[in-house]
FIKOLZA-1660 file (N, C-alpha, C; in steps of 0.1 Angstrom, whole numbers, plus 5000, padded with zeros to 4 digits):
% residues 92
   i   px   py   pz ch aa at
   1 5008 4988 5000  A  X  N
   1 5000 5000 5000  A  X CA
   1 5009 5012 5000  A  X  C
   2 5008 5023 4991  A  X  N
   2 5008 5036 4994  A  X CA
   2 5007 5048 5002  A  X  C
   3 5011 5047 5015  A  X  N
   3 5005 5053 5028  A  X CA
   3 5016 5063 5030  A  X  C
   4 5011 5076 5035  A  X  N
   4 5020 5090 5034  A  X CA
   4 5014 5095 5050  A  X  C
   5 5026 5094 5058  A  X  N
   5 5016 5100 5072  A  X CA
   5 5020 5116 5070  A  X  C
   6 5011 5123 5073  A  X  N
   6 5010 5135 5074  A  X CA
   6 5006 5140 5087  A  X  C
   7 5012 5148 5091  A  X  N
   7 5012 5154 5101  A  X CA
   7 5019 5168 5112  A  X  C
   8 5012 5177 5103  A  X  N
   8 5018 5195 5103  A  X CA
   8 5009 5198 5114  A  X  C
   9 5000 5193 5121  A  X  N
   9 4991 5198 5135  A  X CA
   9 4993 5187 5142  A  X  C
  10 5001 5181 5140  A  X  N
  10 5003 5168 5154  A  X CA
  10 4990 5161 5157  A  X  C
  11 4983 5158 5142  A  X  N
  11 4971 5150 5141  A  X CA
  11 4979 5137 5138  A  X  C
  12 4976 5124 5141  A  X  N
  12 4976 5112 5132  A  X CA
  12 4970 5111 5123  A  X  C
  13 4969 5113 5112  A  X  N
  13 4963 5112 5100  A  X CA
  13 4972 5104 5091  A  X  C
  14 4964 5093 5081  A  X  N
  14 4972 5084 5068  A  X CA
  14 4962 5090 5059  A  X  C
  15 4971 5089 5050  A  X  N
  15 4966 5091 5040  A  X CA
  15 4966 5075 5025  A  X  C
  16 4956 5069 5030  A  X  N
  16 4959 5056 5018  A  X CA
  16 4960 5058 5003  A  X  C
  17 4970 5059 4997  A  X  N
  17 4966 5066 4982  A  X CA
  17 4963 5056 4973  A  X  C
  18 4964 5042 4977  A  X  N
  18 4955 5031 4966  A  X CA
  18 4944 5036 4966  A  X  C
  19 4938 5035 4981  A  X  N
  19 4925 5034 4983  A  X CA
  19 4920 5046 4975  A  X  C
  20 4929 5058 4972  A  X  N
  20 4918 5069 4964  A  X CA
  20 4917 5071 4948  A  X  C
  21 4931 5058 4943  A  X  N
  21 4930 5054 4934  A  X CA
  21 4919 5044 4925  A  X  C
  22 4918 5035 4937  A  X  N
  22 4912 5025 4935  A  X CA
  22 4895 5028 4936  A  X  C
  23 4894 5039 4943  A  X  N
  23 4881 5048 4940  A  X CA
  23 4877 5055 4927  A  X  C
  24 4885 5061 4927  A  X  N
  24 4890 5073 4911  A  X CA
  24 4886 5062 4900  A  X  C
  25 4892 5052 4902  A  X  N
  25 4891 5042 4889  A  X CA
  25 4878 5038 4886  A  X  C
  26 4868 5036 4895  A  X  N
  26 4857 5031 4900  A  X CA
  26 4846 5047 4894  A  X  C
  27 4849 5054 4892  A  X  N
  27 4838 5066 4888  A  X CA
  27 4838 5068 4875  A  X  C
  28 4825 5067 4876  A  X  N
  28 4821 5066 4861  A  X CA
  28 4812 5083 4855  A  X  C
  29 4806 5090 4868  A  X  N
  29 4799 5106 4869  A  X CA
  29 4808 5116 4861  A  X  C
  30 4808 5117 4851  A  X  N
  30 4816 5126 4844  A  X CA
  30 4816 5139 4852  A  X  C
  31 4807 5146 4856  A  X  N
  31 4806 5156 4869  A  X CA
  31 4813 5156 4875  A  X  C
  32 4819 5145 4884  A  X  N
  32 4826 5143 4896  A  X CA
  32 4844 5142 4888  A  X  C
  33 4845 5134 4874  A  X  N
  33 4857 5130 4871  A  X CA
  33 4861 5146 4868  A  X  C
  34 4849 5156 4860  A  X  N
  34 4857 5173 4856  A  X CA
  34 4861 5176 4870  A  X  C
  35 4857 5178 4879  A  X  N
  35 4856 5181 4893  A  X CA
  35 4870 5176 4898  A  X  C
  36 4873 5164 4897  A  X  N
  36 4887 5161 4904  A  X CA
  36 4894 5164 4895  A  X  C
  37 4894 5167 4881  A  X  N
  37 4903 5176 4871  A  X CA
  37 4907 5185 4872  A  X  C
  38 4894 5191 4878  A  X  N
  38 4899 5208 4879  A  X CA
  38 4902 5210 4894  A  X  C
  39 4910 5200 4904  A  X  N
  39 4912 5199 4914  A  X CA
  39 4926 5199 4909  A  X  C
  40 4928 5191 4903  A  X  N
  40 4942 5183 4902  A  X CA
  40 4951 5201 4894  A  X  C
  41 4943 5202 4884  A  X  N
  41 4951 5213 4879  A  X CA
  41 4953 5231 4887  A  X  C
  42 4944 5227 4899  A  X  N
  42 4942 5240 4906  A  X CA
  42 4958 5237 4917  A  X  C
  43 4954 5226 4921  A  X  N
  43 4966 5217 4930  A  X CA
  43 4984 5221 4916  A  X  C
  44 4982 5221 4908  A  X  N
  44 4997 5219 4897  A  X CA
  44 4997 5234 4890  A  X  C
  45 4986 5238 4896  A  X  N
  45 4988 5258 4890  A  X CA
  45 4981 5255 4874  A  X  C
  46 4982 5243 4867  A  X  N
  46 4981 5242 4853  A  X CA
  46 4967 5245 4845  A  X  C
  47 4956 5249 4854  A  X  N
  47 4945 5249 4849  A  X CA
  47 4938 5269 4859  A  X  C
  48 4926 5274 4848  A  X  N
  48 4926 5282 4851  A  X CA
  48 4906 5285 4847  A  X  C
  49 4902 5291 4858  A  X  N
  49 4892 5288 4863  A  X CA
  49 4882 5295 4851  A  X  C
  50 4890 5307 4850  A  X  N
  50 4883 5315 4839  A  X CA
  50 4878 5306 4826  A  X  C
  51 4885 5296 4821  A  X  N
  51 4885 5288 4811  A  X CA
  51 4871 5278 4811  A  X  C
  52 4870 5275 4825  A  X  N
  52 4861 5266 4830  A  X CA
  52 4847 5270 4829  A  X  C
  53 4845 5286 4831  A  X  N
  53 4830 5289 4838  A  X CA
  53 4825 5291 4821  A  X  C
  54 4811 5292 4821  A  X  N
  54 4806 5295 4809  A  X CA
  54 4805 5304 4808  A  X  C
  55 4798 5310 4794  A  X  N
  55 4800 5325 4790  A  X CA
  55 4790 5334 4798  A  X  C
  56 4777 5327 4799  A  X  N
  56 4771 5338 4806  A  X CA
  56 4777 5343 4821  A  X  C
  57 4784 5330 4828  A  X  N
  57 4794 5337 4839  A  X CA
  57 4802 5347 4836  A  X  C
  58 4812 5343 4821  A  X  N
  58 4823 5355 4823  A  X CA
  58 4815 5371 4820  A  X  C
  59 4803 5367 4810  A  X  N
  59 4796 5379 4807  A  X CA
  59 4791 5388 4818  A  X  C
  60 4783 5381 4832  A  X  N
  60 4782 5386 4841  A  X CA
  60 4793 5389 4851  A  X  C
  61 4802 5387 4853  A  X  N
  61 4815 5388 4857  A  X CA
  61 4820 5405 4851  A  X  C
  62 4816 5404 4838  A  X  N
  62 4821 5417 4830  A  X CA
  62 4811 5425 4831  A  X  C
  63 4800 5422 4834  A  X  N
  63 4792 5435 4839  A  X CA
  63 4793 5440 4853  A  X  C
  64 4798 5432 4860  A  X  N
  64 4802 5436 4872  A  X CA
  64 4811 5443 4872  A  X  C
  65 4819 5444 4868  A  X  N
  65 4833 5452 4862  A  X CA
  65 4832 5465 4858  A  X  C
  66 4826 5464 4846  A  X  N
  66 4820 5476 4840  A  X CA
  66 4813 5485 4852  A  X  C
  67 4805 5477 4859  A  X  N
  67 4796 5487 4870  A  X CA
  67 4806 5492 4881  A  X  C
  68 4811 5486 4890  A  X  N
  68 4823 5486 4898  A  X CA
  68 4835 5502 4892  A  X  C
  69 4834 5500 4877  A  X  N
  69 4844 5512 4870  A  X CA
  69 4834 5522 4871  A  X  C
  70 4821 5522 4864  A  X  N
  70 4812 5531 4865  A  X CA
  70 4807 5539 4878  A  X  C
  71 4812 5532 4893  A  X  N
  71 4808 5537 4905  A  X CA
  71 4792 5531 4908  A  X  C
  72 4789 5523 4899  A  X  N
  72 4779 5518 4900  A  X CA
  72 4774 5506 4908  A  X  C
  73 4776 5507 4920  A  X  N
  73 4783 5495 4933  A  X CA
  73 4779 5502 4948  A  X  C
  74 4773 5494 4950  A  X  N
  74 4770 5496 4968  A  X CA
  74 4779 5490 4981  A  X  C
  75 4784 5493 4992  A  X  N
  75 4787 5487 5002  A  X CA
  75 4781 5476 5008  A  X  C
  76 4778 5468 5016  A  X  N
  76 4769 5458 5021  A  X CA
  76 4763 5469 5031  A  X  C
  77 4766 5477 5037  A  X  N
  77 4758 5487 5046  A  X CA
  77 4746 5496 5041  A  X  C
  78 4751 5499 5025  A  X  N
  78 4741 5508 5018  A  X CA
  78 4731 5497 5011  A  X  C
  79 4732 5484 5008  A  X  N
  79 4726 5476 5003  A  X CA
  79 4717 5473 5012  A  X  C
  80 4719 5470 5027  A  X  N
  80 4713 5464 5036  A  X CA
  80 4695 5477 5037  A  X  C
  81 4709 5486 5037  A  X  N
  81 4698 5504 5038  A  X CA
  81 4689 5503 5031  A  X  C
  82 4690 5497 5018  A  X  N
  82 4680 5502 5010  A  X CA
  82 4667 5490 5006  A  X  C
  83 4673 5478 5013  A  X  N
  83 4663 5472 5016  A  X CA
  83 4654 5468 5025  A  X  C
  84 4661 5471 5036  A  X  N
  84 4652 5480 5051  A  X CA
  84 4643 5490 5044  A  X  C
  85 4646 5497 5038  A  X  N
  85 4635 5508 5035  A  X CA
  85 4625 5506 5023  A  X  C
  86 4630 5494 5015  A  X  N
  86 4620 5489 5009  A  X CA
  86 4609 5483 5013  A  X  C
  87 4616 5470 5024  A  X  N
  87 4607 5468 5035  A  X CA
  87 4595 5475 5039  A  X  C
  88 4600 5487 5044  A  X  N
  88 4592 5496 5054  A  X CA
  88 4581 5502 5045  A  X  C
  89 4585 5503 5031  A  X  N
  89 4572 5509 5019  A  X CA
  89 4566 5501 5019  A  X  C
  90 4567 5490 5016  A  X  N
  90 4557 5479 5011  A  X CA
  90 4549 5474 5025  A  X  C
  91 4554 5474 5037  A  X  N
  91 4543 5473 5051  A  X CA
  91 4538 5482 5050  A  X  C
  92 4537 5499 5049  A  X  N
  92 4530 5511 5053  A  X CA
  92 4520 5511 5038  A  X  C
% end
């Protein structure tokens, strides 16, 4: 077996690396196989997230941007504000 003790907090911890092999081999969820892909390449620097997300993400991503440049952007304090007081119209 494969076994790597680790231990940077003075936990006992193993780590069986068949066993996560021998799992990995065993998945068939294409979901879960992209998923430990884009683990493995996040882990090796070699992969990049932006690549990953779809367009209407990056598109919404870039309107956030745009707005953010434009000053068009609230604090969480003024956000909170203005829905308290939306609140308060719609009860009265």
């Amino acid at each position: 077996m494969y076994k790597r003790q680790l231990n940077p907090t003075g936990m006992n911890t193993t780590i069986d690396k068949q066993e996560l092999i021998d799992w990995i081999t065993e998945i068939e969820d294409l979901a879960m196989l992209k998923n430990l892909q884009s683990l493995k390449e996040s882990a090796e620097g070699t992969g990049d997230w932006w690549d990953e997300i779809s367009e209407a993400a990056k598109e919404s991503i870039r309107r956030g941007e745009e707005d953010t440049k434009a000053g068009r952007v609230y604090t969480s304090e003024e956000f909170w504000k203005k829905i308290q007081k939306r609140r308060e119209k719609q009860l009265n």
